[in-house]
N, C-alpha and C positions, 0 to 999 in steps of 0.2 A: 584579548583572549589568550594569546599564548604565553603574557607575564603570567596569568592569572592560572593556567595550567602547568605552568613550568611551577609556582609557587605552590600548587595542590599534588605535583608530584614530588617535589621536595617534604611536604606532611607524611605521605603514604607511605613513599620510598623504603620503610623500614616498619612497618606495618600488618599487623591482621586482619583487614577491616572488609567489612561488605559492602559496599557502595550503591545507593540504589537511586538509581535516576529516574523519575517518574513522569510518565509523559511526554517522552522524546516527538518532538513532530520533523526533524530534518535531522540526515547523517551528522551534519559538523556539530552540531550541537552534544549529541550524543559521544560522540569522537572525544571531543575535548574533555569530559572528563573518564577517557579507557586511559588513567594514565600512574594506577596501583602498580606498586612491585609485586613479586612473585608473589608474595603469600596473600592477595588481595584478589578478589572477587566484586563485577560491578555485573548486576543485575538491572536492564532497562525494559521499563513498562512502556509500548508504545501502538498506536494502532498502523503504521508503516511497516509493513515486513520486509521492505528494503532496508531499511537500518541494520537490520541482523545481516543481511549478506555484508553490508560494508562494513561493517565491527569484528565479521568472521564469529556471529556469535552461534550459542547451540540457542533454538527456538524451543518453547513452550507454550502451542497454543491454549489459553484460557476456554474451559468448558462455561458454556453457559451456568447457572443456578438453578439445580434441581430444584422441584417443585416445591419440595420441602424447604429449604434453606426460601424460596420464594417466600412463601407464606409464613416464615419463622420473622425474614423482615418486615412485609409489613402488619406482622401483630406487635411488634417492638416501636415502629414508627406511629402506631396508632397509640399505644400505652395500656392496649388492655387485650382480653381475650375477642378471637371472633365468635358471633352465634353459628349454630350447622348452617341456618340459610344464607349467614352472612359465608360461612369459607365456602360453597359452593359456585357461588358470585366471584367472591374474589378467587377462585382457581383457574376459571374462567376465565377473567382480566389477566393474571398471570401470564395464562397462554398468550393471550392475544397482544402482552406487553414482550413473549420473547425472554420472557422470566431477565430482562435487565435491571440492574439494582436501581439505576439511576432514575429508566420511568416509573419502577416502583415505590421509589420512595414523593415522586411527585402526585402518584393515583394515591399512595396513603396521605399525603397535606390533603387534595382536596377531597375525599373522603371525610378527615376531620374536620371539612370545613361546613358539611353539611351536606355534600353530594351523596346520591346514594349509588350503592354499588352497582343496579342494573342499570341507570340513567349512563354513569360510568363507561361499561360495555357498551354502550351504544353507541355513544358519543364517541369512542375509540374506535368502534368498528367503521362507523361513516367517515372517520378521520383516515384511516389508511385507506379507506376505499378511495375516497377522493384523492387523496397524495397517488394513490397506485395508478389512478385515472392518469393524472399530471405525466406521471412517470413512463407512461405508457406510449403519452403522445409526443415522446422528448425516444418513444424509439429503445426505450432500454429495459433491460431484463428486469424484472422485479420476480420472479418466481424462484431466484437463490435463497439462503439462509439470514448471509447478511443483509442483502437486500432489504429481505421481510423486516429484519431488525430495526434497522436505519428508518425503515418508515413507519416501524412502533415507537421509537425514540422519538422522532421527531412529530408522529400527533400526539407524545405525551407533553410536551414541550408545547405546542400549540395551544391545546387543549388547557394547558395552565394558563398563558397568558392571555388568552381571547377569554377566561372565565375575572380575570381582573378588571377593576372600574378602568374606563378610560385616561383618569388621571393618575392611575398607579401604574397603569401601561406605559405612561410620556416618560413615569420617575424609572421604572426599568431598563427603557428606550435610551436614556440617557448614560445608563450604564457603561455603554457602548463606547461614550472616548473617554474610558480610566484604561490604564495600560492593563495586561496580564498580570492575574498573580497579584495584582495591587492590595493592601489593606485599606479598608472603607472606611469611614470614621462617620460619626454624626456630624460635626464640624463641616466639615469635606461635604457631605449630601446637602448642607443647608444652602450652601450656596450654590452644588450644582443643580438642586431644584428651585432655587430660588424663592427659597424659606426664608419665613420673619423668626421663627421660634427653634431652636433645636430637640427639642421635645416633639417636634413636627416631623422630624428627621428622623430620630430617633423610632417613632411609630410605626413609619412608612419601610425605616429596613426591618424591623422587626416582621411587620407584616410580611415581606418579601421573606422574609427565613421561613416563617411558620409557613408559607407557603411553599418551603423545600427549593425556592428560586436564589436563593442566599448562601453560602456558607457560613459555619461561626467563623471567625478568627481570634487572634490573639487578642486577650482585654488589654485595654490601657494598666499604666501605672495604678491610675486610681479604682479599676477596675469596670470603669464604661466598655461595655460588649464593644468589639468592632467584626465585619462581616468581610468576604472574599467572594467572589462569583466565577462558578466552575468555568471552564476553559470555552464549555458549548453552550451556556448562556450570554458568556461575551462574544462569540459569536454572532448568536442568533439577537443579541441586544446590537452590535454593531452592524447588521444589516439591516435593521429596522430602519434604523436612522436614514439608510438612505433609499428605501424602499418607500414607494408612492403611499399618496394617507389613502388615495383609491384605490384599494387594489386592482391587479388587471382580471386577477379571477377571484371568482365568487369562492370563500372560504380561510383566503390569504390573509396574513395578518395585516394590519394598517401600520403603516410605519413614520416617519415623519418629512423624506420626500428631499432631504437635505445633503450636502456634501460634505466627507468627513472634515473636512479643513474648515467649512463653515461652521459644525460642532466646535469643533475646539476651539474657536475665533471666539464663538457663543459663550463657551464658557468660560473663557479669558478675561472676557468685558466682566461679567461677571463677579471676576477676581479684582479686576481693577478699579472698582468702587467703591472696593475696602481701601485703596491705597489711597496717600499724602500725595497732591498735584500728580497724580500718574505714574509716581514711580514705583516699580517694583519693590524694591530692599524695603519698603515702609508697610509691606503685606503685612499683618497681623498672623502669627501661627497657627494652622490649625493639625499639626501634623500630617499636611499630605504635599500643600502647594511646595512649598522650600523645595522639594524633592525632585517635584516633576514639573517644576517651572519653565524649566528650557523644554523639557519632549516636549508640551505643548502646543512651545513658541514654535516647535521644527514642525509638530502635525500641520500646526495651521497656516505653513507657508510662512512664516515671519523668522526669517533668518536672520535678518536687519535688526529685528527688535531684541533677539539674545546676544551680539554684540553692543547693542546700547545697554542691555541690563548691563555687564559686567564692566562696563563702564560709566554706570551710574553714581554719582558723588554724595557722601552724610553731610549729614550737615557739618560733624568736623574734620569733611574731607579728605577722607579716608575712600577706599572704595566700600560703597553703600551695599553690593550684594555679597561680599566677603563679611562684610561687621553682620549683616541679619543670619546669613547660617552662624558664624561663630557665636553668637548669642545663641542661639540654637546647638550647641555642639555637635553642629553639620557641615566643618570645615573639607571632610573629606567629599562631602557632596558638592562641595566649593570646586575643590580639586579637581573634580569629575566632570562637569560644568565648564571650569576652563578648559579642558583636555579635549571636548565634546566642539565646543564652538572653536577650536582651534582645526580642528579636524575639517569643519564644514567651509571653514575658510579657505584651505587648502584643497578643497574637493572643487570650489565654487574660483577658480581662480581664472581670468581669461589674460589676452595682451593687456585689453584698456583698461582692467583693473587689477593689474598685476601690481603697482605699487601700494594701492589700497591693503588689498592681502598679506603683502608681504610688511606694511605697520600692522596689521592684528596679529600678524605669527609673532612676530620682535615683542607685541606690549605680553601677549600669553607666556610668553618664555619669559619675560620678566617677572611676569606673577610668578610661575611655577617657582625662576629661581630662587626669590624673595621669600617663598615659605620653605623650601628645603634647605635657607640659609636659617631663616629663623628656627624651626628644630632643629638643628644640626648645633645653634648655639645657645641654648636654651636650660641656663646651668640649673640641674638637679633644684636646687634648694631656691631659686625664682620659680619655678613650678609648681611646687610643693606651697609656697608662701601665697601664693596669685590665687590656690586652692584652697588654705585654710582662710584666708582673707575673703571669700566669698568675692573676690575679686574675678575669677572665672568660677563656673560652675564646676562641678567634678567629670559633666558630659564633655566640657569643652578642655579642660586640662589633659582627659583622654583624649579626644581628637587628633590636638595638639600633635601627643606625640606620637599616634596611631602615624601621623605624617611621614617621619623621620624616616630617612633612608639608608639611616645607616644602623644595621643589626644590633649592634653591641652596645650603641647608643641607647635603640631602641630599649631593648633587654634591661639595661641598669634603670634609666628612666619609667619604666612600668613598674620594675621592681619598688624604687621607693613610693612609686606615685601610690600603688595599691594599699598601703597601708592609709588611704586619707579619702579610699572611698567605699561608697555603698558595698553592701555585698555582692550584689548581681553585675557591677560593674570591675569590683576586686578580682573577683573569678574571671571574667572578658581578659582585664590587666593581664593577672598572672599568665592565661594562657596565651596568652600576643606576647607576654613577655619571654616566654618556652618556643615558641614559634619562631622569635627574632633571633635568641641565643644560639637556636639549631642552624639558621641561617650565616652563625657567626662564618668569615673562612679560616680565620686563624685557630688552629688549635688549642692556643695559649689561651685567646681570651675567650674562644667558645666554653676551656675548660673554668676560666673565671667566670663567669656569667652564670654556668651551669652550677658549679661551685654557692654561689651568694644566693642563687634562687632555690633550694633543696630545702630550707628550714623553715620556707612562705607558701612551697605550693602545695594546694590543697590533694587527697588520696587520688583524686581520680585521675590527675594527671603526671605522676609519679610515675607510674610504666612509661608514660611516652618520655621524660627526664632520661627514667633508665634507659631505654633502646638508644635517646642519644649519646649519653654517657660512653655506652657500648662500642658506639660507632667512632669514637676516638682514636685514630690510629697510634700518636703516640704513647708506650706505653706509661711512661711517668704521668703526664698530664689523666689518662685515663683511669689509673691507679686513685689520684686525687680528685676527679669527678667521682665516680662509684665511691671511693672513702667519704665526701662530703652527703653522698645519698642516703649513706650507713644510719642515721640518725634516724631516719624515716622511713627505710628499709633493710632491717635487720639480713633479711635475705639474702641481700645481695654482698655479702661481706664475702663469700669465699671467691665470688666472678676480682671484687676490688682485689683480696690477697693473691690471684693468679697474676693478676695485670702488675702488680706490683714486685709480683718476683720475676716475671719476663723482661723487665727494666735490663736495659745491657748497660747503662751507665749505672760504676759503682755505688758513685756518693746518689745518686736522685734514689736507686733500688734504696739504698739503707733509708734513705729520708722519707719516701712514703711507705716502708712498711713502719717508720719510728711515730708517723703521722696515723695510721692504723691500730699502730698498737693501745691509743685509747679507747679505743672499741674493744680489742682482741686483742685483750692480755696474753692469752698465749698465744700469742705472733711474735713475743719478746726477744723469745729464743730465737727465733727466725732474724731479726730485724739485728739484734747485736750478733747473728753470724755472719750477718751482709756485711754489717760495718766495719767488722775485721778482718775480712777480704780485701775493702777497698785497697787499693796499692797505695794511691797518692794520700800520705801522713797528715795532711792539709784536711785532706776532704774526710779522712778515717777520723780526725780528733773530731771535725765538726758534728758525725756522727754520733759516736761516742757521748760528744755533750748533750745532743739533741733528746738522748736516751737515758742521758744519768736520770732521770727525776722519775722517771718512768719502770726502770728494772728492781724486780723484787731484788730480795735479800741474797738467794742461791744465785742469784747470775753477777752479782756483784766480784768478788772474785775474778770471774772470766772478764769482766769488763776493765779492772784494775790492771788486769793480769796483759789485755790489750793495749793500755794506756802506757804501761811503762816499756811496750818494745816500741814506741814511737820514738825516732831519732832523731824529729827533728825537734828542736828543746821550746820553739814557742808553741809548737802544737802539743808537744807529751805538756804543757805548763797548761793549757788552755783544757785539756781532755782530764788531766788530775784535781784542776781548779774545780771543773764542772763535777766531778764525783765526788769530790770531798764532804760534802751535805749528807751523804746517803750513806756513803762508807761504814759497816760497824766496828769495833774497837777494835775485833781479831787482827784487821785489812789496814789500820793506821801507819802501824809500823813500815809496813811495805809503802804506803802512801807516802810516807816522812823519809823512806830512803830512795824509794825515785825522786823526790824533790831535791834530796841533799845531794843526786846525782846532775843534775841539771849544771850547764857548766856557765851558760850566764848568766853572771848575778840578780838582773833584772828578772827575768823569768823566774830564778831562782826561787826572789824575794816571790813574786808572786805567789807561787804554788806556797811557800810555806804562809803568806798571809791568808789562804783560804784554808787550808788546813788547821791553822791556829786553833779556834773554837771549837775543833774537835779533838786536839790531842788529848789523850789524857794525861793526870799529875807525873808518869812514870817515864813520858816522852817527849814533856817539855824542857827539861834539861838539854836531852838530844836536839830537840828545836832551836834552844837559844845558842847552843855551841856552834849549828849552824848559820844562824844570823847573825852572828857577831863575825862571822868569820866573810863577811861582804864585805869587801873595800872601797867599793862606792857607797858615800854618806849617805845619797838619798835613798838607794835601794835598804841600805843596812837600818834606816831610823825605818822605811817601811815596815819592816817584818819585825823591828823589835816594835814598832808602835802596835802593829797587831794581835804580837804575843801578851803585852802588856795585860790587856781584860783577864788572863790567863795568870801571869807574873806582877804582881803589881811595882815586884821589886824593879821589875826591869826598865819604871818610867826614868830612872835617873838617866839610865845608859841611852835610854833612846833620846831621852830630852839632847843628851850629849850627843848625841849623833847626827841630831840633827840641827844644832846648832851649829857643826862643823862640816857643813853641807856649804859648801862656794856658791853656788850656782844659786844668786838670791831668789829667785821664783821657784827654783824647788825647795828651798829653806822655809819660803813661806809657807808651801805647800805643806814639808812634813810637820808645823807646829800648830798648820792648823789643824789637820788630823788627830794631834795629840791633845789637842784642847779639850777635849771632852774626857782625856783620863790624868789631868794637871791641876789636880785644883791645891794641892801643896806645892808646885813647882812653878805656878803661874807667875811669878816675878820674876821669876828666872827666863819664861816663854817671851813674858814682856820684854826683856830685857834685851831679847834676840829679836825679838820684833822691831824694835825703836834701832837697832844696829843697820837693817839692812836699806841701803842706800838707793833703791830704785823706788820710788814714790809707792808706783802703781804696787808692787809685790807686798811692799812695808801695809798699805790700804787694806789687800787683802788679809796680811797675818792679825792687823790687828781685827778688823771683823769679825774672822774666825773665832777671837779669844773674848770679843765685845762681852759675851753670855756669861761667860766665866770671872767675871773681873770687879764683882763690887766691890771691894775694898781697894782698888787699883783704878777706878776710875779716871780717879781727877789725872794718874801721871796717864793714864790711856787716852784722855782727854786733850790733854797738851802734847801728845805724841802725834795725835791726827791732828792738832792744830798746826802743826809746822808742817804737815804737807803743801809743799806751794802750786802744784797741779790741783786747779780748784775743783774737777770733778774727782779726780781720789780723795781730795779735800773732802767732798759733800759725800762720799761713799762710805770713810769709814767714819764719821760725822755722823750720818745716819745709821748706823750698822749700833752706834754707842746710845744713840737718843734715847731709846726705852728705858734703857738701862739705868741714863742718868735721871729721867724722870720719876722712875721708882726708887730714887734713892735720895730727889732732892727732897 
């Protein structure tokens, strides 16, 4: 109870919601869920008006049902109009029912069943009259309101069931050991009546509805009705059972005279002659037993028997009540099950069987640990595959990870899992998967999780995303939660652009407003003022590049104009490199003289090799005087191999250039680069190929040139034959094969 509240006010916590708990019968009950944040309201329906003092709640006592609303029910429950003689009768009845909805709708069943309304009256009048007799000689007031009530209720209640066949009284009788709130199934009735036929089942709840003794419930998948039986017929069915079949007074109902533990024993047997040699895990499904397996074992005093279930072995030796729920996708009921007879073990514990208890705690804690090790390591894509493979069902591949204890785990794992299932299970996923992410405690990966889940989860669950989003304290990561939301909620873009300019770090402020700005273009001007703020040149150029692709044409300028007060030379190289693409002709020149300011060559060569392809005819002149003027060969063949596309004149000098590069692996490096603008100087590229004396370097230049070299083949051929390191051997050997195939 208190995980299970601590985790329902971890949902609320941040919430508008009204909370309505129906039917409270005891304080704690009620208690456990008063536990919304401020903006939450829980509303409790209960016939206890002690609840309300312990909750400190404000009371609303319910008026009975004006006459009218009386008689508007049951013409609704009958399906048609009443005659005058007939609503004079029934207003009648009315009175005499206390105008409550519940014996009302049981006088309109048996009405439709063929009773007539003054037999009706009668038969209700000599019913409270006898119960007031009873009541009278037990010494107690029956002349109150509620009183009168309680004893219209309860002959309308009688009066239903002493009008059913004796054997549709045993099938209601029966109702009595299904827990509260249960779902009823046709399946489930055949056996507890101990039907041959499910059509036999099916009849008899039906009849039990239309006689208003039923509630509907939720249909199956495939759409077979199931039924619920209200809180005071399980009751009034649960004391049958152990109320004499003679009654002691004349009028009482006959009941079956039995012990509730004997019930449940009853209908255990029952269950156990669907099973394989006796064992449990071989029950065949019917959507009820899996569930309530154990409460049964515990009603009917067999505490013994639900630690032998959970120790019952498959055939391939596995544990047998673990394999029948996960076939089932009811491994969480597995869970529950363990945790339940782990509990009774520890309640039940004395001296002379203190060692006993203390092997059932040790094997429970070993299952537990076994399956929170098993999700916990449970890689994504074996998941997914076990699920397309119909190797698990998609009930049970949910399950699975429904298990997992660990949030973020959780969250990623639903995440992909939902794309591979049903919809009504998709929706479950996605929002177990919002529930586990909000659970994250790291901010970072709350804000990843919440981030990857934004463009999967369906509208309705968007606000609760945002309110998490919201709750991010920091502001970078929250800036990028709400920006990931962006897509799905336009709305929320100015909350993401506050959070994003509250950022006290420079570079993260520039970076998520630069990650913004493809939503909100004009954020641009905001996001390139961050970035020129930043102090540290490092973190300022990574901005800067983050944004080159992204700033129109007028902020261009300002951003150039940023790049070149950068001092320190690998950052202003890396921030000019990144703008160069976008630059228009006016801003080149400024481009080409912050490059030619650059004091290391390296960097140098850099910045003017990305500028290359943009200068124009009137600035590459100024280009090559700059490049020529590097005294380091490799940098200098660099920037002339890249002006070349531009100069074609320039392949001579660069080929030169880079032939007079020392350093053989970057000689190889600049002719492989040049190869592709050498196709008149290619003997000469060869020539410097076959020169360089380190196997592996020599492998790679000639590779490089392999593409370009049909008429050069054969010496290209005999070049890489004399490599005597056999795998450079086989490298540039193969790099040549094509080539020489298409020419043999």
């Amino acid at each position: 109870m208190e995980a299970t509240t601590t985790q329902l006010r971890t949902l609320l916590y941040d919430k508008a919601v009204l909370l309505v708990v129906d039917d409270a019968w005891n304080p704690e009950d009620a208690q456990a869920f008063n536990v919304g944040g401020p903006r939450c309201q829980v509303l409790v329906t209960t016939r206890e008006a002690g609840i309300a003092q312990v909750l400190r709640a404000s009371t609303y006592s319910l008026d009975v049902m004006q006459p009218s609303q009386a008689m508007e029910l049951l013409t609704k429950k009958l399906g048609r109009n009443l005659t005058d003689t007939e609503t004079q009768s029934a207003e009648v009845l009315a009175k005499e029912l206390g105008y409550l909805p519940l014996a009302l709708e049981l006088a309109a069943a048996q009405v439709a069943s063929g009773i007539s309304w003054t037999v009706l009256v009668q038969d209700m009048q000599k019913e409270v009259a006898r119960l007031r007799t009873i009541d009278d000689k037990a010494a107690r007031d029956v002349n109150d309101e509620a009183s009168l009530k309680r004893l219209s209720l309860t002959a309308s209640l009688n009066l239903s069931i002493q009008r059913l066949s004796k054997e549709t009284q045993e099938y209601f009788i029966w109702l009595g050991t299904l827990p509260e709130d249960v779902t009823i199934t046709q399946q489930m009735a055949v056996t507890l009546w101990d039907m041959d036929d499910e059509r036999d089942g099916a009849d008899e709840l039906g009849y039990l509805y239309s006689k208003a003794l039923l509630l509907s419930g939720v249909p199956l998948v495939d759409g077979t009705p199931t039924y619920r039986l209200h809180d005071l017929f399980h009751d009034l069915a649960r004391n049958l059972l152990t109320s004499p079949p003679i009654p002691k007074r004349r009028g009482d109902l006959p009941g079956l005279g039995i012990t509730l533990a004997h019930a449940h024993a009853t209908f255990l047997e029952k269950y156990r002659k669907k099973t394989q040699d006796g064992l449990w895990h071989t029950l065949p499904s019917d959507g009820y037993i899996h569930q309530h397996l154990v409460w049964h074992l515990e009603e009917a005093k067999k505490v013994e028997e639900i630690h032998e279930l959970l120790q019952e072995e498959s055939k391939t030796g596995g544990n047998g009540w673990y394999e029948a729920c996960d076939r089932l996708g009811q491994t969480a009921n597995f869970v529950t099950d363990v945790a339940h007879a782990w509990q009774l073990a520890e309640n039940s514990w004395t001296k002379t069987t203190l060692p006993q208890i203390i092997g059932l705690q040790c094997r429970y804690a070993l299952i537990i640990t076994s399956l929170n090790s098993l999700t916990a390591n449970l890689p994504v894509e074996l998941l997914i595959a076990l699920v397309q493979k119909n190797v698990w069902t998609p009930e049970q591949g949910l399950a699975y990870v429904l298990q997992s204890s660990n949030p973020a785990q959780k969250a990623n794992l639903l995440k992909e899992l939902a794309n591979h299932l049903p919809p009504n299970l998709k929706e479950l996923a996605l929002s177990q998967a919002l529930a586990a992410a909000k659970q994250i405690q790291s901010e970072y990966y709350r804000t990843d999780a919440l981030s990857a889940l934004a463009d999967k989860l369906p509208p309705e669950l968007l606000s609760d995303a945002l309110a998490a989003a919201k709750q991010i304290q920091d502001e970078y990561y929250r800036a990028y939660a709400l920006s990931a939301l962006a897509d799905k909620l336009p709305e929320v873009l100015p909350d993401a652009l506050a959070a994003a300019k509250q950022i006290q770090d420079e570079y993260n402020r520039a970076d998520a407003l630069s990650a913004l700005a493809d939503k909100l273009p004009e954020l641009l001007s905001d996001a390139l003022a961050a970035a020129k703020q930043i102090q540290d040149e490092s973190d300022r150029a990574k901005a800067l590049s983050a944004l080159a692709d992204k700033l129109p044409p007028e902020l261009l300028s300002d951003a150039l104009a940023a790049a070149k007060q950068i001092q320190v030379e690998y950052s202003r190289d890396e921030a000019l490199s990144a703008l160069a693409d976008k630059l228009p002709p006016e801003l080149l020149s400024d481009a080409l003289a912050a490059a030619k300011q650059i004091q290391s060559e390296y960097y140098r060569a850099n910045a003017l090799s990305a500028l290359a392809d943009k200068l124009p005819p009137e600035l590459l002149s100024d280009a090559l005087a700059a490049a020529k003027q590097i005294q380091d060969e490799s940098d200098r063949a660099k920037a002339l191999s890249a002006l070349a596309d531009k100069l074609p004149e320039l392949l001579s000098d660069a080929l030169a250039a880079a032939k007079q590069i020392q350093d053989e692996s970057d000689r190889a490096k600049a002719l492989s680069a040049l190869a592709d603008k050498l196709p008149e100087l290619l003997s000469d590229a060869l020539a410097a190929a076959k020169l360089i004396q380190d196997e592996s370097n020599r492998a790679n230049a000639l590779s490089a040139l392999a593409d370009k070299l049909p008429e050069l083949l054969s010496d290209a051929l005999a070049a890489a034959k004399l490599i005597q390191v056999e795998s450079e051997r086989a490298k540039a050997l193969s790099a040549l094969a094509d080539k020489l195939h298409q020419n043999c």
